[in-house]
C-alpha positions in Angstrom: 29.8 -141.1 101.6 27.0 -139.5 102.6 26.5 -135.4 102.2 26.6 -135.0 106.0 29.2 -137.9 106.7 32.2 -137.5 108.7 35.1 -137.3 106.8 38.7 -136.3 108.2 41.4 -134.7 106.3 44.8 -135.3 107.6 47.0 -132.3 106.1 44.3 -130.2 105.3 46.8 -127.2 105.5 48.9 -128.2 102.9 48.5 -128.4 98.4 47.1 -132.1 98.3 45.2 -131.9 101.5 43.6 -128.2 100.9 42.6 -129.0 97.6 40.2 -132.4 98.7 38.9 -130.4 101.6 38.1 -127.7 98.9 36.6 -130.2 96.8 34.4 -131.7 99.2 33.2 -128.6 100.2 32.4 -127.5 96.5 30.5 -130.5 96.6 28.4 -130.1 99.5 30.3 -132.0 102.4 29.7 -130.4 105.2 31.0 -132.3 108.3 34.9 -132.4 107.4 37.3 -132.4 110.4 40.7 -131.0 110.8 43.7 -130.5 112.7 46.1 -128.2 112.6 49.8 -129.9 113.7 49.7 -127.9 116.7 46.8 -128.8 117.6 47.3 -132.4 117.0 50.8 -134.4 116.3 50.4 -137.0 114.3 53.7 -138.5 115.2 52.2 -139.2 118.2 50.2 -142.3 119.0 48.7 -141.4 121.7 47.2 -138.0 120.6 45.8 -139.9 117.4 44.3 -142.8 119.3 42.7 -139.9 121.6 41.5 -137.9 118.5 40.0 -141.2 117.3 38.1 -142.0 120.3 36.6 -138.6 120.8 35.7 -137.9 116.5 35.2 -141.3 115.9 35.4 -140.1 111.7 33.7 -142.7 109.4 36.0 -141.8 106.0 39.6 -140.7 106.5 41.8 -138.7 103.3 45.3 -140.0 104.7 47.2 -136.5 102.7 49.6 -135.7 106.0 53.2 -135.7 105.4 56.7 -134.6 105.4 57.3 -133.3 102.1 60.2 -131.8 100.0 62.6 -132.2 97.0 65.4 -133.1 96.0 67.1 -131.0 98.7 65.5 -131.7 101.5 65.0 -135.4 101.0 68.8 -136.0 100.8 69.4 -133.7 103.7 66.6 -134.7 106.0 66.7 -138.5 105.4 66.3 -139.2 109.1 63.5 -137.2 109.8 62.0 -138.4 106.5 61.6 -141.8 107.1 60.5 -141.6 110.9 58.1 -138.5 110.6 56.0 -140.0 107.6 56.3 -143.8 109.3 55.2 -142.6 112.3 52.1 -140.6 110.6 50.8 -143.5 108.8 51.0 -146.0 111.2 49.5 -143.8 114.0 46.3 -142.8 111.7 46.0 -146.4 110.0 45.9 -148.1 113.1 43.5 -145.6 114.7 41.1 -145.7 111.9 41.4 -149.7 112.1 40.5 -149.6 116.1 38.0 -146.7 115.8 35.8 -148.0 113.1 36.5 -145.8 110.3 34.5 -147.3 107.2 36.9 -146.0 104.3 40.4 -144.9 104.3 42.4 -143.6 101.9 46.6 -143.6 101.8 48.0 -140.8 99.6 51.4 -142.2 98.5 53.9 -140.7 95.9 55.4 -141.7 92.4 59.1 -142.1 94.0 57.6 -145.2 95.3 59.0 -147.1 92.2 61.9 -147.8 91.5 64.8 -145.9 89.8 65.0 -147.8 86.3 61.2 -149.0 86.1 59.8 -149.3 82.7 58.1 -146.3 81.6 54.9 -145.9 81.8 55.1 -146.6 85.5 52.6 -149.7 85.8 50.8 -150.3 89.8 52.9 -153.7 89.3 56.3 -152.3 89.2 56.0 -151.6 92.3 59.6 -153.3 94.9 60.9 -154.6 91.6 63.9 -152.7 91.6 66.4 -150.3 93.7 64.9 -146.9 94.5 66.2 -143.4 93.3 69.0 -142.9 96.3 67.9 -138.8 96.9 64.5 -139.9 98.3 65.3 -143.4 99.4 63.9 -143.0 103.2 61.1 -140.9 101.8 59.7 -143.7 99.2 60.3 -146.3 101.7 57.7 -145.1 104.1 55.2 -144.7 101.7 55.9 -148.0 100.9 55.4 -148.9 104.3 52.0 -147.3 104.2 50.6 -149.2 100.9 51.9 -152.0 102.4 50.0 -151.2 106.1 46.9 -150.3 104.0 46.9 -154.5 102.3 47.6 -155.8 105.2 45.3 -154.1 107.2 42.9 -155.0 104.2 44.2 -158.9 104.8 43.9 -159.4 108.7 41.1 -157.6 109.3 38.9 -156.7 106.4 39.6 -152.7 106.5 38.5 -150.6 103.7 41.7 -149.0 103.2 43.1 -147.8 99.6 45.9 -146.4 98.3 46.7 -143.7 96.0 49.9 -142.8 93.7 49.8 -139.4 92.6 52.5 -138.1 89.8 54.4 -134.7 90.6 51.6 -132.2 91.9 51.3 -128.2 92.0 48.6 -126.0 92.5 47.0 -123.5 95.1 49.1 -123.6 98.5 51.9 -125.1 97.0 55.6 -124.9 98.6 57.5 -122.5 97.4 60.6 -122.3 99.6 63.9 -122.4 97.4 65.4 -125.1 99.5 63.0 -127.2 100.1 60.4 -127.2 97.0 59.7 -129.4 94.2 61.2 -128.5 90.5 57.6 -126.9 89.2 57.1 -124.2 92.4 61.5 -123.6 92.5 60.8 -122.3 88.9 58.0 -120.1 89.3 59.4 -118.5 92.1 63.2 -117.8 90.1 61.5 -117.2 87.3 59.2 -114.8 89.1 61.8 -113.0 91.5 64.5 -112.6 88.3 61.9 -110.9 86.2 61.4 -108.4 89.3 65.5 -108.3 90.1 65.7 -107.6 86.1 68.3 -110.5 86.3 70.0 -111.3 82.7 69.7 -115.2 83.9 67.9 -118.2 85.6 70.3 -121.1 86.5 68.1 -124.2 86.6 69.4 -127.3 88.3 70.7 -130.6 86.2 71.1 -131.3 82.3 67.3 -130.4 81.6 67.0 -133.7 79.9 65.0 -135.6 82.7 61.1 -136.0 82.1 58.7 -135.5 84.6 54.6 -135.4 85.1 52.7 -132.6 86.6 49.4 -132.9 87.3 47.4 -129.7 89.1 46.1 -130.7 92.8 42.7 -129.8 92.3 42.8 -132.6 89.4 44.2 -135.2 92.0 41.4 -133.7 94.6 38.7 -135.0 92.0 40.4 -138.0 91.4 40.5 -138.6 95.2 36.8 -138.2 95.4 36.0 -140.3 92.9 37.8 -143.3 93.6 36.7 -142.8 97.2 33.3 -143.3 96.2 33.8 -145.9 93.5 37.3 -147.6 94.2 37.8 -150.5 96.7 40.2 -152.8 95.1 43.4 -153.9 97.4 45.5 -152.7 94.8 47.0 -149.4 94.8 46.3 -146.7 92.0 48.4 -144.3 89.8 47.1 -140.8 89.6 48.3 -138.7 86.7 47.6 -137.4 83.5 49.6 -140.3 81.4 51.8 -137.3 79.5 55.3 -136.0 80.8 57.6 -132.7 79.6 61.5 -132.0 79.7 62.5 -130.0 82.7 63.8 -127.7 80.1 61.1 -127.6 78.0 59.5 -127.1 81.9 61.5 -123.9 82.4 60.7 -122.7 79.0 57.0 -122.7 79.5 57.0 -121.5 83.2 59.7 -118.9 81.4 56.9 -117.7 79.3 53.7 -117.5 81.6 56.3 -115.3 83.8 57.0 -113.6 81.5 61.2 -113.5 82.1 62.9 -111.9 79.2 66.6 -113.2 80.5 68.8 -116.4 79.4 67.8 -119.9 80.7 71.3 -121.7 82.1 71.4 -125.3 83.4 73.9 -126.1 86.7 75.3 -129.5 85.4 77.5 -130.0 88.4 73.6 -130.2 90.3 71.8 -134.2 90.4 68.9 -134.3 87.8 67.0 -136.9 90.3 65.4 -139.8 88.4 66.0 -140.1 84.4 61.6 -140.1 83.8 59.0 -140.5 85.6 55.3 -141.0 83.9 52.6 -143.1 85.3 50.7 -145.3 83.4 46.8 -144.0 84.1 45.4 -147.1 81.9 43.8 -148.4 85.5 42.7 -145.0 86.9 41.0 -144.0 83.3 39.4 -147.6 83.2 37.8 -147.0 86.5 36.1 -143.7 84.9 38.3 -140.9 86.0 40.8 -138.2 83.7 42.2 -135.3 84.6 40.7 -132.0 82.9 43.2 -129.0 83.6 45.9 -128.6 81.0 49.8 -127.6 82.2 49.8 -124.4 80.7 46.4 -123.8 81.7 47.4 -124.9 85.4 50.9 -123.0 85.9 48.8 -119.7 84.8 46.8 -120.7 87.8 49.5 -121.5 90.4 51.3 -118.5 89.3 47.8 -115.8 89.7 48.4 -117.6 93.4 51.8 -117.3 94.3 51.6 -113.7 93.3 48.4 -113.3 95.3 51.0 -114.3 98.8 53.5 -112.5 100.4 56.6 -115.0 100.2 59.2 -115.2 102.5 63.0 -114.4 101.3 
């Protein structure tokens, strides 16, 4: 990519997609093109293939989608699976039709399944049954690795795909309901400290193991392989080490500085047992990540306090 090439974000507004327009910016792009979701629906084919024709963008950073935990993946399962289908096949097919030279697909880790072998390996991937919660979300980004091969197949398309582990950062979600584990914490953590609460109930056993990885890391990583990565295989992005949701609470317990007890709602799912990726491939292609957890959760914390959040 060139300094002055056109490059679309898709999502720019939210963590992953904020973070690589950031980055490209830092870096001295300086033709990036966005769309807010009013001003453009990706669910709609129509409005994409119309976008398309009048940008005509030469590199596309596929980071649109409908997003949530636990929560909102079990309750939302419709709207899940048809909102994030209808994104990826809208933009993929657009940027096929329109010329665009690079593409990359911004999947997530809940694309394998359940009771992989850990480290997650690129391989593992439809080799077993998916975690139930977040079926109709993992599906669909199936779907979209699987639109970005074949694409890749029929026509020759330069389109790649991406798997990053469990992300936080600037911008990040932090609605009680319908968050990820990492944001839900800082936000109890944060509001009991104010309340002076004498406790913080965290969901599950605290024995499941999960991968964090800070968005502006993943942002990197997403430059990087755009500009040296064209395989038709997909690749993990992570930082190869994983943490105890209790030992999880514990740390995001300290940075917060919460004085009170640390209870765990057992009757509440815990999700998948573990879930690391194996980074062998994405550190063999020249890329790790550089922003410790600790160091990281200090920063998404300095953020969330820095924003007025709504109750």
């Amino acid at each position: 990519m060139l300094k002055d090439s056109k490059i679309y974000v898709a999502g720019h507004r939210g963590m992953v997609g904020s973070a690589i327009v950031r980055k490209l910016q830092n870096e001295g792009f300086s033709n990036i093109i966005t769309r807010t979701s009013k001003e453009l629906d990706l669910r709609n084919q129509q409005s994409v293939e119309d976008f398309f024709a009048e940008e005509k963008p030469e590199f596309v950073f596929l980071a649109a989608a409908k997003v949530g935990g636990i929560q909102a993946n079990n309750t939302f399962r419709a709207e899940f699976l048809y909102d994030n289908l209808m994104i990826e096949a809208n933009i993929i097919q657009a940027a096929h039709k329109y010329g665009v030279k690079k593409l990359m697909f911004l999947g997530s880790s809940c694309i394998y399944p359940k009771l992989a072998p850990q480290p997650l390996k690129e391989e593992y991937l439809l080799t077993g049954p998916l975690e139930q919660t977040n079926e109709p979300y993992a599906i669909a980004k199936i779907a979209g690795i699987k639109l970005c091969e074949a694409y890749r197949d029929q026509y020759g398309s330069n389109f790649i795909s991406v798997m990053p582990t469990n992300l936080y950062g600037y911008n990040d979600n932090y609605d009680l309901n319908n968050s990820h584990v990492l944001p839900a914490l800082i936000r109890k953590f944060h509001e009991a400290k104010e309340e002076g609460a004498p406790s913080v109930t965290v969901w599950g056993t605290g024995s499941p193991r999960r991968e964090f990885l800070f968005a502006d890391d993943l942002a990197e990583a997403c430059l990087y392989l755009m500009e040296n990565y064209n395989g038709r295989e997909l690749v993990n992005i992570g930082t190869g080490e994983d943490i105890t949701i209790k030992d999880l609470a514990l740390l995001v317990k300290d940075i917060v500085g919460f004085e009170g007890e640390l209870t765990f709602d057992t009757s509440k799912p815990d999700g998948t047992p573990r879930k690391l990726m194996d980074v062998s491939k994405l550190h063999s292609l020249g890329f790790k990540h550089s922003t410790t957890l600790e160091k990281g959760i200090k920063l998404a914390y300095a953020d969330f306090k820095n924003k007025t959040v709504e109750v």
